[in-house]
Structures are given as structure tokens and as C-alpha cells.
Phi, psi and omega in degrees: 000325190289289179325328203275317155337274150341277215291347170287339176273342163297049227302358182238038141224175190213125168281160176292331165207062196327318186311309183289350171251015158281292183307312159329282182296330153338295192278333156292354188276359186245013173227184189261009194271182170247160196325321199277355157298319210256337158301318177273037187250327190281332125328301173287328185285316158325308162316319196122318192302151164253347153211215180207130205240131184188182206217351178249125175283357180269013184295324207295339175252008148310076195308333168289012182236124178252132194251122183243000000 
């Protein structure tokens, strides 16, 4: 997270969505899934999506996402 950090702060590189690997990291630091599930539910929420649909509980305090 630190890493990711640094380099979002960084001008000399660039994401495909800074928001979204902004949220991403936000939201992994408070749930137990791992970061590249909480990029794409933060993707997807960006997109426009109205939630991400999954099957991993560790998803669950991650609010765009519904775990069925």
C-alpha cells in the first residue's frame, strides 16, 4: 500500500485510473480481500456499475459489492 501510494503521488508515472487504484487501495486497507479484487469492484463502481457481484467474503465490507 505504501508503494502504491508513493507512486500515485508520483508525476512520473501514470494509471490506467488513478481513482480507481485510489479506492482500491482505500478499500484494501479495511477489508481482508486482496488488492486486485478491491481494484476491480473500484473499477467497476467508476465504470458506472451498480455493484460487483462475487462470491469472496472477504469482499464484504467493500460497499459496491454484493457477495452472494
Amino acid at each position: 500500500m505504501t508503494a502504491l501510494r508513493v507512486l500515485l503521488d508520483e508525476p512520473a508515472y501514470a494509471f490506467e485510473s488513478s481513482a480507481a487504484v485510489e479506492s482500491a487501495v482505500q478499500q484494501y486497507a479495511t477489508c481482508r480481500a486482496g488488492f486486485a479484487d478491491c481494484l476491480i469492484a473500484a473499477k467497476n463502481s467508476l465504470a458506472g456499475c451498480e455493484f460487483t457481484a462475487t462470491f469472496d467474503r472477504a469482499l464484504r465490507a467493500v460497499p459496491q459489492v454484493k457477495v452472494f
